[in-house]
DOSE-542443 format. One line per 8 residues: for each residue y, x, z of C-alpha. Coordinates in steps of 0.05 Angstrom, whole numbers, padded with zeros to 5 digits. Last residue first. Layout:
Y X Z; ... .
//
This chain:
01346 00376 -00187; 01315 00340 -00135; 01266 00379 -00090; 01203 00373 -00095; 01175 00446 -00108; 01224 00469 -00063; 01201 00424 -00005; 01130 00442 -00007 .
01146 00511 -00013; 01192 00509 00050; 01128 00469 00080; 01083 00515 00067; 01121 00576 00094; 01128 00537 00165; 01057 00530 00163; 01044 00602 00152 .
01090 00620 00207; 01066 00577 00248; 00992 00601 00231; 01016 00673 00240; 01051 00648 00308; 00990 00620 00334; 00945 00672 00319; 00988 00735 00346 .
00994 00692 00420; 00919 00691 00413; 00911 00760 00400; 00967 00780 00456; 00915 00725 00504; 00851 00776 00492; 00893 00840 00497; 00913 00816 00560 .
00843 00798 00582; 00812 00875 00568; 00872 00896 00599; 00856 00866 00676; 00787 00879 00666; 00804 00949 00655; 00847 00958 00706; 00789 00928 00755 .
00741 00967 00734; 00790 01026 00744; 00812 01001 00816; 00733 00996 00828; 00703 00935 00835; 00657 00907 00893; 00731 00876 00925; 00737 00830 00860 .
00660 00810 00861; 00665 00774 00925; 00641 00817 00992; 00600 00776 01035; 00627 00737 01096 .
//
């Protein structure tokens, strides 16, 4: 059986690795709540402007 690509990496290739996608899914996790955020913003500003007075 040949070796797959995990057991060909060093432990520091691997840690790496390991960060480098991390990082990638905190960014998305940042995206989505800015947006929801932002959308949630919109909407209060939506509803002030029409608001009865």
């Amino acid at each position: 059986m040949p070796p797959s690509d995990d057991d060909a990496l060093t432990p520091e290739q691997r840690r790496l690795a390991e960060e480098t996608k991390n990082e990638r899914i905190v960014w998305w996790y940042l995206g989505y709540f800015l947006f929801g955020i932002h959308l949630v913003a919109f909407v209060m500003i939506y509803a002030v402007m029409h608001a009865d007075r």
